[in-house]
SERO-4910 file (N, C-alpha, C, O; in steps of 0.05 Angstrom, whole numbers):
BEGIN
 pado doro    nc1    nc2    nc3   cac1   cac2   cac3    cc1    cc2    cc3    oc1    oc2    oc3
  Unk    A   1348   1359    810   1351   1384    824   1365   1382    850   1384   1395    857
  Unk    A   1351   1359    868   1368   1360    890   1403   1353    886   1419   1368    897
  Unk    A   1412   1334    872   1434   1336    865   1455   1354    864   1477   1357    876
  Unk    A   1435   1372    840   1450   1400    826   1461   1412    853   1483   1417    861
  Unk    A   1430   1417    865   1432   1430    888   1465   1431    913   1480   1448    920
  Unk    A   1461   1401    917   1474   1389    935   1511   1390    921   1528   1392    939
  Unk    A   1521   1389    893   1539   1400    880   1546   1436    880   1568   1447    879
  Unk    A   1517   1451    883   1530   1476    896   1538   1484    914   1553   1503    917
  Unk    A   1525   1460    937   1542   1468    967   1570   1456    962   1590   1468    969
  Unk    A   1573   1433    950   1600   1427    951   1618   1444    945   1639   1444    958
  Unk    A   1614   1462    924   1625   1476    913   1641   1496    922   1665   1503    922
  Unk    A   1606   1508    936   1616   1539    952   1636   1531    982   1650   1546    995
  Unk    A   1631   1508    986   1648   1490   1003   1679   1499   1005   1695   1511   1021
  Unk    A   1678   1485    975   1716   1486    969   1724   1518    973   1742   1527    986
  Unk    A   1702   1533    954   1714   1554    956   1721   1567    985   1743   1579    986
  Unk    A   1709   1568   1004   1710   1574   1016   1734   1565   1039   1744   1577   1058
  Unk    A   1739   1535   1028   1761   1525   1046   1785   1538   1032   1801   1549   1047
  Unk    A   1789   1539   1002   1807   1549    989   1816   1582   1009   1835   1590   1023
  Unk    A   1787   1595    999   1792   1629   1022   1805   1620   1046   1819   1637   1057
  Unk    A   1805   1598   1056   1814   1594   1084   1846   1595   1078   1860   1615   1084
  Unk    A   1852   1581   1071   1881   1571   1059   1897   1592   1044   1921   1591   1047
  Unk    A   1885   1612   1026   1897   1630   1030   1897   1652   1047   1919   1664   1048
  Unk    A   1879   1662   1062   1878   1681   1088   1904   1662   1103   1921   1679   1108
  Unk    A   1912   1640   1110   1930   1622   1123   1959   1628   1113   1975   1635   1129
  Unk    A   1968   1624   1082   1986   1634   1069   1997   1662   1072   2020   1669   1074
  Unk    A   1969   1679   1074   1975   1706   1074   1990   1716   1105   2010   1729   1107
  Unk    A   1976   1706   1125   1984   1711   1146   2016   1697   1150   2034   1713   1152
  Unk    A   2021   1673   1150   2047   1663   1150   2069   1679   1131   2093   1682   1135
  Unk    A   2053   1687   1110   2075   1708   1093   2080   1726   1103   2102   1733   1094
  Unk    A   2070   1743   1122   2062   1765   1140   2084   1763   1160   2094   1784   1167
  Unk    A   2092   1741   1169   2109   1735   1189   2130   1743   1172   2136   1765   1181
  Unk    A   2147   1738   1149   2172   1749   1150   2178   1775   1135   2196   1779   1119
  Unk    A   2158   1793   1144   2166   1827   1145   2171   1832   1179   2153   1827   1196
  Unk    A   2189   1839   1183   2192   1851   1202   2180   1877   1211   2186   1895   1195
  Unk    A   2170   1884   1223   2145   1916   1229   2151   1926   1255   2150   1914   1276
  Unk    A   2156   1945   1252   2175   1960   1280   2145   1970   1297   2124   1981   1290
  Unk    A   2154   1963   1315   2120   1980   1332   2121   2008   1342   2105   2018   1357
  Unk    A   2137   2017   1334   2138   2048   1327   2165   2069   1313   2187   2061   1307
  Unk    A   2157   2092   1311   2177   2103   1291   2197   2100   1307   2192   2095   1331
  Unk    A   2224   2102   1299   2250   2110   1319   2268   2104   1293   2262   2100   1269
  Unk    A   2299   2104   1310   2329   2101   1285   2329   2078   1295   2326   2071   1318
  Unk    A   2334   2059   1268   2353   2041   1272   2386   2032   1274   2397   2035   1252
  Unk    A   2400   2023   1290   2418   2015   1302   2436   2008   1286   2426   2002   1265
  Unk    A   2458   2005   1287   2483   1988   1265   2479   1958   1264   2484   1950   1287
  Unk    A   2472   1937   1247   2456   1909   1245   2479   1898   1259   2501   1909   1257
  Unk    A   2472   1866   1278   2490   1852   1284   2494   1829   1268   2513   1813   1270
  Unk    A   2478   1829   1255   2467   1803   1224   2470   1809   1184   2464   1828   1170
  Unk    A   2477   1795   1180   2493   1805   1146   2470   1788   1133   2463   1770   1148
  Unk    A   2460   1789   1117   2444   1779   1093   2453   1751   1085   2466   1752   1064
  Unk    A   2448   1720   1099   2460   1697   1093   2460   1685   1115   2453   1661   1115
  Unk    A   2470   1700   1147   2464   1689   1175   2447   1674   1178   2425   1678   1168
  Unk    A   2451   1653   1192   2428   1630   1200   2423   1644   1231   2440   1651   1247
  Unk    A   2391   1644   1231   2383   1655   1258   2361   1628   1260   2353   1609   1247
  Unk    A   2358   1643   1291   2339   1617   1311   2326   1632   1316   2334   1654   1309
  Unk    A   2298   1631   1331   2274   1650   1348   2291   1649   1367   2298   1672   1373
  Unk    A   2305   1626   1385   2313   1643   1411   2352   1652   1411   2369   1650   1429
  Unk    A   2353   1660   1393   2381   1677   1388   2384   1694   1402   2364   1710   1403
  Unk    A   2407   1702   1420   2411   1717   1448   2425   1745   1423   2432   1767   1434
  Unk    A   2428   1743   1398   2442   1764   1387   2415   1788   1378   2395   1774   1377
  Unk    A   2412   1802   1375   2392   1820   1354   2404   1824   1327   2426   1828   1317
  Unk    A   2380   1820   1320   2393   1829   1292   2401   1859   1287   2420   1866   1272
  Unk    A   2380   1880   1304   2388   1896   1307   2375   1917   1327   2355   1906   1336
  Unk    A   2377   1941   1336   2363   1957   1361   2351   1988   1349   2366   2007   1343
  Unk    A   2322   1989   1348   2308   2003   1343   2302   2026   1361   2282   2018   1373
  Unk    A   2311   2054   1372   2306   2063   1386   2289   2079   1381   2280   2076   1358
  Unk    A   2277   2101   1396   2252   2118   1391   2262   2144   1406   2268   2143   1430
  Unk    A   2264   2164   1394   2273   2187   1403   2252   2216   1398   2260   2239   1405
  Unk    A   2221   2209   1383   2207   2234   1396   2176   2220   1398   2163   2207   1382
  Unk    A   2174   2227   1417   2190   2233   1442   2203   2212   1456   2197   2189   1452
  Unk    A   2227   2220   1476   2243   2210   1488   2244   2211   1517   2241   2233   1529
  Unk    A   2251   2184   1532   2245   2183   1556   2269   2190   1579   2289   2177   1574
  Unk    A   2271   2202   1595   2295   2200   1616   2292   2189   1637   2270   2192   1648
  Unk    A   2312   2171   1650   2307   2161   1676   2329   2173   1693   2351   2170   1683
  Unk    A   2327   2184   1713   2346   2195   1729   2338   2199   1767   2314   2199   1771
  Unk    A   2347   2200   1781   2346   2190   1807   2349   2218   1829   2370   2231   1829
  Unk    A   2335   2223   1840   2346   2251   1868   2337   2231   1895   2322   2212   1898
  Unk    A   2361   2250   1916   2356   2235   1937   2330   2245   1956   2323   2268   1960
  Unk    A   2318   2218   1966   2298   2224   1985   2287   2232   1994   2264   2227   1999
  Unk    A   2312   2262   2005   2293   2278   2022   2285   2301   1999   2278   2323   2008
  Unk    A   2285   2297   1981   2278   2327   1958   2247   2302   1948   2238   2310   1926
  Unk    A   2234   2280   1958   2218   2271   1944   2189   2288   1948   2175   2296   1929
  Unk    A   2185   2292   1979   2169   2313   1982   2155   2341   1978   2133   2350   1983
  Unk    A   2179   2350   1965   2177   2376   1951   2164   2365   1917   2143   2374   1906
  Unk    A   2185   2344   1905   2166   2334   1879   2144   2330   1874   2132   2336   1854
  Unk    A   2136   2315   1898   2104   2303   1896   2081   2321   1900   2057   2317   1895
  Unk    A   2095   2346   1912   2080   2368   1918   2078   2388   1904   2062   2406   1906
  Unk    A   2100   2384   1882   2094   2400   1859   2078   2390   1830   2066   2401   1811
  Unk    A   2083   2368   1839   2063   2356   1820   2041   2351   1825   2032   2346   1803
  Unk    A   2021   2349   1843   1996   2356   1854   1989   2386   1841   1967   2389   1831
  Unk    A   2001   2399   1842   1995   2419   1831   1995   2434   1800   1982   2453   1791
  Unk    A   2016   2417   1791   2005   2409   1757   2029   2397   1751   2044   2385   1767
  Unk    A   2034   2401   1719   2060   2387   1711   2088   2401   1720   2090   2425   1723
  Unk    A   2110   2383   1722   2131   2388   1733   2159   2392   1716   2175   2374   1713
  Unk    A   2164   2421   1703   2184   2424   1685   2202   2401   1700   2198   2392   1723
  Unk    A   2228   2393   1678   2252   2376   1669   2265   2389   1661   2260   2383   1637
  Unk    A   2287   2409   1659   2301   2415   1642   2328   2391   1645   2334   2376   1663
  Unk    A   2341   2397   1613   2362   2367   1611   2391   2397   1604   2391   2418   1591
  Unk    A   2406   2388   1618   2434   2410   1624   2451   2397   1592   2442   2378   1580
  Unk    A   2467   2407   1587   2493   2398   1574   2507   2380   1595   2500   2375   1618
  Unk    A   2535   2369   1578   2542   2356   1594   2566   2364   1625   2577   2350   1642
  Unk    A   2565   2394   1619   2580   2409   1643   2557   2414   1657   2559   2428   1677
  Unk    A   2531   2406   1650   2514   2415   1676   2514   2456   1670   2510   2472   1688
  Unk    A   2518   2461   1648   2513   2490   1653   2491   2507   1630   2484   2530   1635
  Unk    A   2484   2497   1613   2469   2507   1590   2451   2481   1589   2459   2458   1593
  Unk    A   2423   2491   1583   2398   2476   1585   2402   2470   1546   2415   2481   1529
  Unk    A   2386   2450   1547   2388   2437   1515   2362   2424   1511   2354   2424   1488
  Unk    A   2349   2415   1528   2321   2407   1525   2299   2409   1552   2304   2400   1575
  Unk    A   2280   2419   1546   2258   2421   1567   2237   2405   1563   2225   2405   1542
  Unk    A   2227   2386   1587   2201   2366   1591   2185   2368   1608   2179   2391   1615
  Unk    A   2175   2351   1618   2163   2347   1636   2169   2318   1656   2178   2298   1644
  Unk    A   2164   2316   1683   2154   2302   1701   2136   2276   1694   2113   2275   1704
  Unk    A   2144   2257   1680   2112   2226   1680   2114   2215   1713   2099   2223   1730
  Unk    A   2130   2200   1717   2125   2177   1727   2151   2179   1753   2175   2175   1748
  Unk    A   2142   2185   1780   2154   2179   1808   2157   2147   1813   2136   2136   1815
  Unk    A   2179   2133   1816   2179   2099   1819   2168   2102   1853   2167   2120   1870
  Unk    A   2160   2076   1850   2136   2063   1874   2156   2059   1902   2145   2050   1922
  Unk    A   2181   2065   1904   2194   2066   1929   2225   2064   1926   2236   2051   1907
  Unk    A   2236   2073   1941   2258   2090   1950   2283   2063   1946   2278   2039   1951
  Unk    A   2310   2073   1937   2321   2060   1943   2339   2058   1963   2358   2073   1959
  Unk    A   2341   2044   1984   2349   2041   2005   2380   2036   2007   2395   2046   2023
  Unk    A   2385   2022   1992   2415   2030   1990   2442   2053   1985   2466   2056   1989
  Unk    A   2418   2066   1972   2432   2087   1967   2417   2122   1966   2422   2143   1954
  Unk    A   2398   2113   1984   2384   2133   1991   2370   2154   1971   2367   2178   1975
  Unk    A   2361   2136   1946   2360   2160   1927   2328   2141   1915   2324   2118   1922
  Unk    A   2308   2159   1896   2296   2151   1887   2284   2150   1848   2281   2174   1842
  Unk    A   2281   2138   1834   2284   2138   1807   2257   2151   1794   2234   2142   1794
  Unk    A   2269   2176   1781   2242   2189   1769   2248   2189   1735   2268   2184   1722
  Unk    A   2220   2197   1725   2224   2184   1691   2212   2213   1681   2191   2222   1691
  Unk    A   2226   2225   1664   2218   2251   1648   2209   2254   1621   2231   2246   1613
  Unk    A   2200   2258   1605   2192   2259   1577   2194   2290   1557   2180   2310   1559
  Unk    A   2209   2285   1543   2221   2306   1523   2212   2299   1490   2213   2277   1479
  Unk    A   2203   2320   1480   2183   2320   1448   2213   2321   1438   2207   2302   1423
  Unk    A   2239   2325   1432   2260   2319   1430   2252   2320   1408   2245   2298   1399
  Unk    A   2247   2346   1390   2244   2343   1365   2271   2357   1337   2272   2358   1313
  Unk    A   2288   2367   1364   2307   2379   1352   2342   2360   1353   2365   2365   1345
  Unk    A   2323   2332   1369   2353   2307   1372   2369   2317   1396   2388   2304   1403
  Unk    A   2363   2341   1409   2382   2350   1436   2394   2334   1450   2415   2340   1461
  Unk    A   2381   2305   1454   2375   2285   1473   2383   2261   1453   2375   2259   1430
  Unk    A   2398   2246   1465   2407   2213   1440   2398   2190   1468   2405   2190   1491
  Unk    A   2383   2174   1453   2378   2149   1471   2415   2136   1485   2438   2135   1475
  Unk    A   2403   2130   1510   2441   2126   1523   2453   2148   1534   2469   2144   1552
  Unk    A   2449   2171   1525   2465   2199   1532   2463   2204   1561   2442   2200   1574
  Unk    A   2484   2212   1568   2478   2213   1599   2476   2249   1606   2495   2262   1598
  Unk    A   2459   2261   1617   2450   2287   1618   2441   2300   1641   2418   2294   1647
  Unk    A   2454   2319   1657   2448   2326   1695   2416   2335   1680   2410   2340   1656
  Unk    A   2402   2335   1702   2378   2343   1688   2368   2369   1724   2380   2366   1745
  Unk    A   2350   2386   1721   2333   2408   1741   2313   2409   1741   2300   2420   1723
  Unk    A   2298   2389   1772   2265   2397   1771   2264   2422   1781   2273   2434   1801
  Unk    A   2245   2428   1758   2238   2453   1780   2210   2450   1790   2189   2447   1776
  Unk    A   2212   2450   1816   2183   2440   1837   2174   2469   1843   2153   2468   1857
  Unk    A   2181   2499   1837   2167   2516   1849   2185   2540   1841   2209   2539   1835
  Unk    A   2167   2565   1843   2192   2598   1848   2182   2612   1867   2160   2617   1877
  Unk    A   2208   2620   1869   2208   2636   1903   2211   2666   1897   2235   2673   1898
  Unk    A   2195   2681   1892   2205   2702   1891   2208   2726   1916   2193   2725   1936
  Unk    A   2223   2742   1912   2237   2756   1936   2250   2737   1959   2245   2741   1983
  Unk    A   2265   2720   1952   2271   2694   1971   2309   2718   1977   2321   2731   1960
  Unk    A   2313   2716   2003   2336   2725   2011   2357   2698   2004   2354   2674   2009
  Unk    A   2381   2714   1992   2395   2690   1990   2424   2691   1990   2436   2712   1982
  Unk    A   2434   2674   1996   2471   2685   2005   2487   2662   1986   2473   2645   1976
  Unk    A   2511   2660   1981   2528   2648   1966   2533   2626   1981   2543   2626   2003
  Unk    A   2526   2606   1969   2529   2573   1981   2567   2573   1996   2575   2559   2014
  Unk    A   2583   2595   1982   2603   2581   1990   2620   2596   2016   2643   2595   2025
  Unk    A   2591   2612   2024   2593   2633   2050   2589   2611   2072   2602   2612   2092
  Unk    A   2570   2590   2067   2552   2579   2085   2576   2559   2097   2593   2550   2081
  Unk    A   2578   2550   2130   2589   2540   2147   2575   2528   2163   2552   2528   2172
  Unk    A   2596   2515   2168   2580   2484   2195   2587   2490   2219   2612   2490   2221
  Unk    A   2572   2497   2247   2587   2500   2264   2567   2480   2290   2543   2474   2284
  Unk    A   2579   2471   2316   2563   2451   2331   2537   2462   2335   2522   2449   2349
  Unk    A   2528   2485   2325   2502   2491   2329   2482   2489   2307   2459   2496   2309
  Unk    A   2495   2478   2284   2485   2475   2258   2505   2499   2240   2528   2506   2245
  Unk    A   2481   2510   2213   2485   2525   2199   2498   2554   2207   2488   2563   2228
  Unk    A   2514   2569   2197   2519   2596   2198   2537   2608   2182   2554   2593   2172
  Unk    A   2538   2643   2173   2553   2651   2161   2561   2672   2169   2549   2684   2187
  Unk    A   2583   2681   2159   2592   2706   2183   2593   2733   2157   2601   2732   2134
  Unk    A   2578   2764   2177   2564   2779   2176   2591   2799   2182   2612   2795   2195
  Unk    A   2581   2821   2166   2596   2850   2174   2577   2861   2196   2556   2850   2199
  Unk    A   2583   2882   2211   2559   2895   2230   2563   2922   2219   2583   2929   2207
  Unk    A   2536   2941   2226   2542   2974   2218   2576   2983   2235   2588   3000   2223
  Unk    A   2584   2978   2250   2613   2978   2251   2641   2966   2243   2663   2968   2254
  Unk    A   2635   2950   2215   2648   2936   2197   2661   2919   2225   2683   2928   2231
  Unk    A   2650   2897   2244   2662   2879   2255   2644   2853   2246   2621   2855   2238
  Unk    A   2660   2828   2251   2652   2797   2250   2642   2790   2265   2649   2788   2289
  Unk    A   2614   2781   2249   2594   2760   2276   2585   2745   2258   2584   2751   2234
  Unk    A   2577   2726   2268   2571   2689   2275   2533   2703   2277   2520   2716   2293
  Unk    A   2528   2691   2254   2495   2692   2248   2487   2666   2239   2495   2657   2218
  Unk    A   2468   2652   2255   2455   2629   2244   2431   2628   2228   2411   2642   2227
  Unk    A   2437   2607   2215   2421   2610   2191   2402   2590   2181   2414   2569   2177
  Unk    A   2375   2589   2176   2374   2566   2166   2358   2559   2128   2339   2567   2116
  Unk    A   2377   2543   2125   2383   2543   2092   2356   2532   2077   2340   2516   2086
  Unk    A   2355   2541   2058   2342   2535   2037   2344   2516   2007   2359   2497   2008
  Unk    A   2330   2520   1985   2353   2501   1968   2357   2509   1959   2345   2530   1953
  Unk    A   2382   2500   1945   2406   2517   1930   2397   2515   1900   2380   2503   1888
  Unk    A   2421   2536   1890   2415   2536   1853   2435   2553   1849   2438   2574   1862
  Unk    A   2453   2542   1828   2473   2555   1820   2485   2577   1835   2480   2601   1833
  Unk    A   2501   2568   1850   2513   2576   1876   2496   2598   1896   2504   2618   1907
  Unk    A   2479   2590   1896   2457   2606   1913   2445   2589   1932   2436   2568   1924
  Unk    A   2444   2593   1948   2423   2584   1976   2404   2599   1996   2412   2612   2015
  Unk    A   2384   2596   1990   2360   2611   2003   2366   2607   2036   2371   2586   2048
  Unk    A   2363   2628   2045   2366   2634   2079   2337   2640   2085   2323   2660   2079
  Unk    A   2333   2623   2095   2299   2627   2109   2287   2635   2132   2263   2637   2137
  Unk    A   2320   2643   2151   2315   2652   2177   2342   2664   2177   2357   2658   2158
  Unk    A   2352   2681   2196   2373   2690   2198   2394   2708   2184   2418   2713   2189
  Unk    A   2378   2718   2163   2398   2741   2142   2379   2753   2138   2358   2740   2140
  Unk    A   2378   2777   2132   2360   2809   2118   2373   2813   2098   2398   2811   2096
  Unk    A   2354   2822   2078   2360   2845   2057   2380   2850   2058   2390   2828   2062
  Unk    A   2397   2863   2056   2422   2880   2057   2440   2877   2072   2458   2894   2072
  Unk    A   2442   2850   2093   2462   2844   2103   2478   2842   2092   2471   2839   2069
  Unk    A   2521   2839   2093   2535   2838   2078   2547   2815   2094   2552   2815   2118
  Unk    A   2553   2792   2073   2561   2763   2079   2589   2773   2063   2594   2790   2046
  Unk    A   2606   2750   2084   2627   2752   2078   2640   2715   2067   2645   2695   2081
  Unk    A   2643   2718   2043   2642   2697   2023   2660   2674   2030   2654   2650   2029
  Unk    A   2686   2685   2038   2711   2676   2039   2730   2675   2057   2727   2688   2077
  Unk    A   2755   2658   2054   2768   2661   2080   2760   2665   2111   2772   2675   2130
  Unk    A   2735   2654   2110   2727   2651   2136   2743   2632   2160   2735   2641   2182
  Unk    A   2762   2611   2163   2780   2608   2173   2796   2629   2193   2808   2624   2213
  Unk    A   2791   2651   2179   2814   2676   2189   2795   2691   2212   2807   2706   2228
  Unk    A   2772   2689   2214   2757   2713   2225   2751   2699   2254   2754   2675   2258
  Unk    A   2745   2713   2269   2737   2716   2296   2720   2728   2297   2718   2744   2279
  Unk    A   2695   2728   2320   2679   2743   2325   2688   2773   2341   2704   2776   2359
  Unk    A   2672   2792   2327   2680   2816   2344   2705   2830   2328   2707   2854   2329
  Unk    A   2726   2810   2310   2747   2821   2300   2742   2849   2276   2727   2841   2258
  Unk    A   2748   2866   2272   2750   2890   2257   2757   2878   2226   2775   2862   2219
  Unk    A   2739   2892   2215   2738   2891   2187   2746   2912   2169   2744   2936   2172
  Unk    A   2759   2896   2147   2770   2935   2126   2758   2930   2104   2763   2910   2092
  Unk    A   2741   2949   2096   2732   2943   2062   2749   2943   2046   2765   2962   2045
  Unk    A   2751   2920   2025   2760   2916   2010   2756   2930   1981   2746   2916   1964
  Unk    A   2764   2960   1971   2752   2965   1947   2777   2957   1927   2781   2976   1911
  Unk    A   2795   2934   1922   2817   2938   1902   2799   2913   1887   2789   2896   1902
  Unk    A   2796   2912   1860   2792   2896   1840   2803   2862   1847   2827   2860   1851
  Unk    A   2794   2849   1847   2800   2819   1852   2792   2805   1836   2768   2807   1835
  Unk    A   2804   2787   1818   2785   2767   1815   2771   2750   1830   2776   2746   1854
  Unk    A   2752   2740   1814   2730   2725   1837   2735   2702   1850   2718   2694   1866
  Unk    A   2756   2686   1845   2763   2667   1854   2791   2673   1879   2802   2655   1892
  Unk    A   2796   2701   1881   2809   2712   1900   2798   2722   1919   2812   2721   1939
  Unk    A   2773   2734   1923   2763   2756   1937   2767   2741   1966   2755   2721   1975
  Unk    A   2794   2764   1986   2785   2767   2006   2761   2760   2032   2738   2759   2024
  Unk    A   2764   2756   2057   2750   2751   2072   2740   2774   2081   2742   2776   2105
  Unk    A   2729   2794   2067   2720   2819   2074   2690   2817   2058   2680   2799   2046
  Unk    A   2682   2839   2063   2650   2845   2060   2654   2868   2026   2634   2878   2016
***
């Protein structure tokens, strides 16, 4: 009996070393499937079916990217960081991603991740956006102007960015008066958006800015309304 006995441990022994040896097989077989660690497209291969590769081969065989969702990295300068961080305290922070003229929106995200400090060389800092990119708007690599929007201003007074002038006193734009003459109003600016710039001091309601040809005007000088049709890239230094 003890024998017998002592022949079943041997037994369940082997077997069990055997389970070892294949759980061992199985795993080493395991090694040559390749398993992507998440969905995305795969890339055009740099390797043909026959290539001798190494583990430390500087080539890929090939590049797996991941596009939903999809990440953006893109950079604003410095002094706009304060307004970000302040909009994001306050919840999430739309992304919209422009076309490539910067004029028609193509995908909307959000705000993840502000980088840990500024770059000093070039005065700008690197922020990372995230898009459900479920319609492909967005291609990994694509380069895309992108618009935080940190806030809305409504009833914000606002004059045409290309009214606005530099003079040794800072900002200003020049104004019709209820006697259609030119004056020198200082101003101080707001931020811009598609040729708009918020005036936060120094313009009212219904003031009439005068867009153009400012070069020509003088203070005090007499003004003539302009009612003849122009195109907009013509219009006069009049009100």
């Amino acid at each position: 009996m003890d024998q017998l006995t002592a022949k079943v441990g041997v037994d369940r022994a082997l077997i069990e070393a055997d389970q070892a040896n294949i759980r061992t097989a199985q795993t080493n077989l395991s090694y040559t499937t390749i398993t992507a660690p998440f969905s995305g497209r795969i890339g055009i291969r740099n390797l043909d079916p026959g290539n001798i590769v190494k583990a430390n081969d500087t080539v890929f065989i090939a590049t797996l990217t991941q596009r939903h969702p999809i990440a953006l990295i893109f950079t604003l300068p410095e002094f706009q960081l304060s307004a970000v961080r302040e909009a994001q305290r306050a919840g999430d922070v739309p992304v919209i991603a422009m076309d490539q003229e910067g004029k028609e929106p193509i995908a909307k995200g959000k705000l993840q991740v502000i980088d840990n400090q500024v770059d000093q060389a070039t005065g700008t800092i690197r922020l990372k956006a995230v898009f459900d990119n479920q319609d492909d708007a967005l291609w990994p690599g694509q380069y895309a102007p992108v618009q935080v929007q940190v806030g809305i201003r409504k009833k914000a007074v606002t004059v045409p960015t290309a009214a606005l002038q530099r003079g040794p006193n800072g900002l200003f734009v020049w104004v019709a008066t209820p006697d259609m003459r030119a004056a020198m109003a200082p101003v101080e600016a707001g931020p811009t958006y598609e040729g708009l710039t918020v005036a936060k001091k120094g313009i009212n309601e219904g003031d009439q800015v005068i867009i153009s040809n400012q070069y020509r005007l003088q203070p005090n000088v007499r003004l003539e309304l302009n009612t003849q049709p122009v195109a907009a890239n013509e219009v006069a230094g009049r009100t």
